[in-house]
C-alpha positions as MATLAB code, in Angstrom:
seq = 'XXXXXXXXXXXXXXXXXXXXXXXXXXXXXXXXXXXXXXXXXXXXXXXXXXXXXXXXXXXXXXXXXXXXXXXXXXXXXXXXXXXXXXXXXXXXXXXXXXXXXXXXXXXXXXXXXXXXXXXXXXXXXXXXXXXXXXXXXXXXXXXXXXXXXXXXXXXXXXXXXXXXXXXXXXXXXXXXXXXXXXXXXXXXXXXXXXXXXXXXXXXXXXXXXXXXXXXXXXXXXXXXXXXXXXXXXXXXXXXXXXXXXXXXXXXXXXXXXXXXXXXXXXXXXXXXXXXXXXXXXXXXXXXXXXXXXXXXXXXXXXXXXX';
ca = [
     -15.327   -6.445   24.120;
     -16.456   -5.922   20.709;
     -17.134   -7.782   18.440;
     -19.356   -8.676   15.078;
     -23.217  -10.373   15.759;
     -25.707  -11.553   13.614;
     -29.255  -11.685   15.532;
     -31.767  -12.679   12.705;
     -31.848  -15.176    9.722;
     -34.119  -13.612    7.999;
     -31.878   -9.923    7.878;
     -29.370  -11.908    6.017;
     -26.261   -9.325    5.440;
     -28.109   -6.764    7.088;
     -28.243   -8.521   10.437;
     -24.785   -7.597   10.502;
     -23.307   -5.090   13.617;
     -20.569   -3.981   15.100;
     -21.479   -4.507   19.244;
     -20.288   -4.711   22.376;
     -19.840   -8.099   23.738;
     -19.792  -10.053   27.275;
     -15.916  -11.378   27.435;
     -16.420  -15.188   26.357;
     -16.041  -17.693   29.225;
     -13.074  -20.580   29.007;
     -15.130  -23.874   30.285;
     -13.129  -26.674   30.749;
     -10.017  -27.454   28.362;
     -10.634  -24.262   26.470;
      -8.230  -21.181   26.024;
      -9.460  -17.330   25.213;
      -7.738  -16.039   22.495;
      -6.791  -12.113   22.139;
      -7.571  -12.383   18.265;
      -5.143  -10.604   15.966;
      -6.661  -11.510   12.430;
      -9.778  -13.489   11.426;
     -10.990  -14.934    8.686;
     -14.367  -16.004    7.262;
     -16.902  -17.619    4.786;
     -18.987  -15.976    2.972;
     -21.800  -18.502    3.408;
     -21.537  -18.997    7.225;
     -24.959  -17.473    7.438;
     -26.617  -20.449    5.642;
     -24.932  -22.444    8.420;
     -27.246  -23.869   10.873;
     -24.326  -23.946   13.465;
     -23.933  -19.942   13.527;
     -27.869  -20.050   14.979;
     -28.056  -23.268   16.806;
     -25.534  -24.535   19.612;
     -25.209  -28.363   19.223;
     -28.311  -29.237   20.867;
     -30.796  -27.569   18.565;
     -31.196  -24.427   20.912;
     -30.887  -20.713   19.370;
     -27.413  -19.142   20.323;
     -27.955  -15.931   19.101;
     -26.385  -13.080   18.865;
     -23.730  -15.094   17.651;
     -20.176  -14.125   16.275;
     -19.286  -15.541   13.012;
     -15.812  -16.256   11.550;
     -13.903  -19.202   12.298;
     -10.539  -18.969   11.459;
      -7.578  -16.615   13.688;
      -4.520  -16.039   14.565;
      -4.116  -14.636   17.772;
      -2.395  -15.044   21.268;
      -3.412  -16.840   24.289;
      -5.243  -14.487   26.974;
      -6.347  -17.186   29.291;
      -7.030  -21.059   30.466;
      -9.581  -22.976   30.851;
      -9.556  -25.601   34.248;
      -7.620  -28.566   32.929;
      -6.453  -27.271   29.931;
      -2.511  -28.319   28.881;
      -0.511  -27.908   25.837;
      -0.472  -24.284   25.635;
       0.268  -20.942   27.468;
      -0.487  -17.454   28.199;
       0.593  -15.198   25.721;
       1.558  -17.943   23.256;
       1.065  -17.048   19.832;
      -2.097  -19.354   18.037;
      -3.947  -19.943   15.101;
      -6.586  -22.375   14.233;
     -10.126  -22.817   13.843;
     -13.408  -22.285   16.375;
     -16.236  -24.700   17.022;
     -18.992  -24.375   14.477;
     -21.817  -24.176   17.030;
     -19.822  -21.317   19.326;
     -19.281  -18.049   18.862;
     -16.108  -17.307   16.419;
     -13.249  -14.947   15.731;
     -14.872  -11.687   14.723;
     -14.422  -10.534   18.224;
     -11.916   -9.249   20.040;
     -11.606  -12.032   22.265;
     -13.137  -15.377   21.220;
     -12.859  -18.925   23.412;
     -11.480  -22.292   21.644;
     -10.943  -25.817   22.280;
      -7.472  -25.935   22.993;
      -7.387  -28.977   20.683;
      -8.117  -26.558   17.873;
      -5.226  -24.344   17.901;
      -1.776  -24.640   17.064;
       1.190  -22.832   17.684;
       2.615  -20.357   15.416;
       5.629  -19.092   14.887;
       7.066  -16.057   15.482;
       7.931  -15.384   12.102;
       4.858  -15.849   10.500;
       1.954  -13.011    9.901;
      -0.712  -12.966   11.990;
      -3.006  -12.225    8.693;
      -0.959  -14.688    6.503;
      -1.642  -17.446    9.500;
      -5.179  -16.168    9.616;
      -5.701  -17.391    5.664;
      -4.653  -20.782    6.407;
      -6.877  -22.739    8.978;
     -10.000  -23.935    6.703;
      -8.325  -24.116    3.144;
      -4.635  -25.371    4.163;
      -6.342  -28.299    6.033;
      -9.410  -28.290    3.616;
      -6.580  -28.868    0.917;
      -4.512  -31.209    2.734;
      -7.564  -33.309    3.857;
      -8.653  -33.582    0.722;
      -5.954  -34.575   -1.394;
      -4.252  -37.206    1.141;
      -6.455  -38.022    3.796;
      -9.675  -38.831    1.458;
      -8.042  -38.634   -1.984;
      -4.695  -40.530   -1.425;
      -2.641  -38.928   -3.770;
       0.767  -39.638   -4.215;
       3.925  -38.936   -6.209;
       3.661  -39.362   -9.840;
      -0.543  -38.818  -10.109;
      -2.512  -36.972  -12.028;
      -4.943  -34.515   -9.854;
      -7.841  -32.331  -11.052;
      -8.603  -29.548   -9.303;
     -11.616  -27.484   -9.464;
     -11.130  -23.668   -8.454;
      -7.205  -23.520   -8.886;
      -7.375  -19.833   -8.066;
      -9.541  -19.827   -5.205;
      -9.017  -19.653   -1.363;
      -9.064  -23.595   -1.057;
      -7.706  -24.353   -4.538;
      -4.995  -22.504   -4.398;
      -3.712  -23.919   -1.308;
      -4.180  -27.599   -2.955;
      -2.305  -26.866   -6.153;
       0.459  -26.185   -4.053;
       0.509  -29.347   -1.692;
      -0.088  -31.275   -4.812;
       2.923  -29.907   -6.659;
       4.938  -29.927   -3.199;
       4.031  -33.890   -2.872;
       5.261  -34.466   -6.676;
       1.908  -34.664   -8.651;
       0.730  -33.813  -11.671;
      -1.806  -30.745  -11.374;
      -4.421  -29.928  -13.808;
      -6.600  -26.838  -12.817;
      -9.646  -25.038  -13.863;
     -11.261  -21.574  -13.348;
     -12.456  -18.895  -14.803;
     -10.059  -17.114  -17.405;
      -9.193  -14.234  -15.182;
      -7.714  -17.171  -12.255;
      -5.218  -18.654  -15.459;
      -2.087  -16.745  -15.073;
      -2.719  -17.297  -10.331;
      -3.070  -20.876  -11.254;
       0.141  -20.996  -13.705;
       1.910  -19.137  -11.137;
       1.244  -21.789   -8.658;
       2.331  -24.185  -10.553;
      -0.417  -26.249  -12.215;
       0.641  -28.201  -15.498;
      -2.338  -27.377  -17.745;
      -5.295  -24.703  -17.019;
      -8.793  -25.183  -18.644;
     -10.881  -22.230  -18.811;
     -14.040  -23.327  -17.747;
     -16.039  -20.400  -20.242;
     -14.077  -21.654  -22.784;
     -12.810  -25.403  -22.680;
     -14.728  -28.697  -21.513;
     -13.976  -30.593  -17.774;
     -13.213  -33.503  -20.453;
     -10.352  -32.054  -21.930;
      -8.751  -32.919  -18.809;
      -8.693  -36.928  -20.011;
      -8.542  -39.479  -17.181;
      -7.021  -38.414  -13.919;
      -6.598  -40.464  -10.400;
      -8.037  -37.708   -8.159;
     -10.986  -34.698   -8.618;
     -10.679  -32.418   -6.024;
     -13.621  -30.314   -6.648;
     -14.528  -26.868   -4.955;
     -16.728  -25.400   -6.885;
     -19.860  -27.940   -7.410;
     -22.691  -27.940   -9.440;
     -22.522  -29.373  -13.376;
     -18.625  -29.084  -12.964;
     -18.658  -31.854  -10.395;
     -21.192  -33.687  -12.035;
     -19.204  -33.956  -15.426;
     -16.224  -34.837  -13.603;
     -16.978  -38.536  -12.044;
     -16.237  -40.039  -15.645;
     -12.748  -38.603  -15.469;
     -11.251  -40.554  -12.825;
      -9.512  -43.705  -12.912;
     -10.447  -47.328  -11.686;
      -8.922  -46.731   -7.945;
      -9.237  -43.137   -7.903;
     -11.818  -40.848   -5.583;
     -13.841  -37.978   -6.659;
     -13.248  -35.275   -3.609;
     -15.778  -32.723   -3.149;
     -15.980  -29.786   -0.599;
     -18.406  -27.376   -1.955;
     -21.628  -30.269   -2.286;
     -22.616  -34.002   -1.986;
     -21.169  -35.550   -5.607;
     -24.931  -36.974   -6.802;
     -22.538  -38.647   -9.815;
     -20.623  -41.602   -8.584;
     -16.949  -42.595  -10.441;
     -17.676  -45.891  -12.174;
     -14.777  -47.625  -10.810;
     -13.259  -45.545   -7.929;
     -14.800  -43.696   -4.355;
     -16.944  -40.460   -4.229;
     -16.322  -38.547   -1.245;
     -17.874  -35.289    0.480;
     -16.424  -33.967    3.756;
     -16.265  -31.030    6.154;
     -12.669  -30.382    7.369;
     -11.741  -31.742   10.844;
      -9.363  -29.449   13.134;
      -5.953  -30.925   12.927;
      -3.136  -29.488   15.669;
      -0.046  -31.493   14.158;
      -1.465  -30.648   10.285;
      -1.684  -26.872   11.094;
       2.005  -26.552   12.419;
       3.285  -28.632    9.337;
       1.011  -26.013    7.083;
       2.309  -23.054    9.345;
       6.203  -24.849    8.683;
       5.846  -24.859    4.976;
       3.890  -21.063    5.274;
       7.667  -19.821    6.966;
       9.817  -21.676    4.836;
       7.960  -19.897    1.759;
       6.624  -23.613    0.280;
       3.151  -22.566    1.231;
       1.579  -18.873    0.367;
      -2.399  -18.286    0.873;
      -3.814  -15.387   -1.482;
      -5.253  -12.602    0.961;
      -7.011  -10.430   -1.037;
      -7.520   -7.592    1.337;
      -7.186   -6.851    4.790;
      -9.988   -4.970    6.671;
     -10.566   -3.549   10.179;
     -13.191   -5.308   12.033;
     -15.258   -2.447   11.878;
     -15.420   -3.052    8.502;
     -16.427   -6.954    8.604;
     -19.928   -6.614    7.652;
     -19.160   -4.767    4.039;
     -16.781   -7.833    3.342;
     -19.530   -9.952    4.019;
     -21.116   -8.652    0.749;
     -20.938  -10.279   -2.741;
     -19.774   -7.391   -4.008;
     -17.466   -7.032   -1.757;
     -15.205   -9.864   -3.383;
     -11.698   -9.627   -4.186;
      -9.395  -11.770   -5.610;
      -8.073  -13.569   -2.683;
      -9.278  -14.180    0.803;
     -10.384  -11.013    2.984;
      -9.008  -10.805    6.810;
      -9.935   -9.072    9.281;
      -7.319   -7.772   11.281;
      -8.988   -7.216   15.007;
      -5.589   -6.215   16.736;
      -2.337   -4.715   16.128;
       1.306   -6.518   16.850;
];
């Protein structure tokens, strides 16, 4: 099969290749996915997981990209739940080789299954920021009907997705970004934007939950916003500024099978929309990798037709 490798660290970007690949093996309570669309982070490379396995040793060459949408091509002994030629989407382990690949093997835990109605490439843009998002603002932030949420990144791949849960679940959304994100972030329904160029974080006033995706001074300068009883959520970094009265809380999103088909219900009944910037052959992959590459939106990969 072919699929996309990256061989040394130090190459960075231009480790990067299109090559042909051994057909991945389904061990034990695993399925092989025909992958239709992928997804990716731009930052996977930093990851120690795309060179190690999980005991330390050196995996490589290794396939990045860890989100796809796909159907079923095969079963692993023991594996139940799901079938050949079901149509999936979820995530792939962080220490195994991922979705830029023709074929790519998964937990079967990790996959969900997706309606025939919904976009391979749309379902493809939802994995790491719909349950990033969700995560986030419910599991660690607790928000509720009637609060007042900040989120950091409104526009982006992960922000976007929380504005609209937030909105969905009857909050009140503040967002920041840059200026050219305002009229995305309007659009999705946030209450008040703050152009971070232009405006200060404390123009927000007090607020019961940060959900922060951006990090750095942002995230810093937010911790004094929230409320006694409220959590400062951050994705991007560790918060090394602590709420005075309320919870501080940095996490890595979890796979989540009964999450992703609620998130792949709300994408069909047109509650839930993820921004995909462009769509690019897998050929193509290592360009999109670039930093200038980066469009507004997240890029997939679409590795199949149908």
């Amino acid at each position: 099969m072919q699929a996309i490798t990256v061989r040394d660290r130090a190459a960075g970007l231009g480790g990067l290749s299109l090559m042909e690949m051994p057909y991945p093996h389904a061990a034990e309570n695993d399925v092989v996915v025909q992958v239709h669309a992928a997804g990716f982070t731009r930052g996977e490379l930093d990851w120690p997981g795309t060179w190690t396995d999980r005991a330390g040793n050196d995996r490589t060459p290794s396939v990045p990209g860890h989100e796809l949408s796909g159907v079923v091509a095969e079963l692993g002994y023991g594996t139940t739940g799901l079938t050949v030629g079901q149509r999936v989407f979820g995530l792939t382990d962080w220490t195994r080789n991922g979705a830029l690949a023709e074929y790519t093997a998964v937990e079967a835990r990790n996959l969900a299954p997706l309606p025939s109605d919904v976009d391979h490439v749309m379902a493809a843009a939802l994995p790491i920021s719909g349950l990033t998002a969700w995560q986030g603002l419910f599991d660690h932030g607790r928000l509720t009907t009637g609060r007042t949420v900040l989120i950091h990144g409104a526009a982006g791949g992960v922000g976007s997705i929380a504005v609209q849960l937030a909105r969905d679940a009857g909050a009140r959304v503040i967002g920041t970004g840059r200026a050219a994100g305002r009229d995305v972030a309007l659009g999705l329904g946030v209450d008040v934007f703050l152009d971070l160029q232009t405006d200060r974080v404390e123009d927000a006033g007090e607020v019961d939950v940060v959900f922060d995706a951006i990090g750095g001074e942002v995230l810093d300068r937010s911790a004094p916003l929230v409320r006694a009883g409220g959590t400062l959520v951050a994705v991007a970094m560790p918060p090394t500024v602590q709420p005075k009265d309320g919870w501080a809380v940095f996490f890595v999103v979890e796979p989540d099978r009964v999450r992703l088909m609620d998130l792949a219900r709300r994408l069909r009944d047109g509650r839930l929309k993820p921004i995909v910037g462009a769509v690019r052959p897998l050929a193509e992959a290592p360009d999109a990798f670039a930093p200038d590459r980066r469009t507004r939106g997240k890029t997939i990969i679409r590795v199949a037709e149908g």
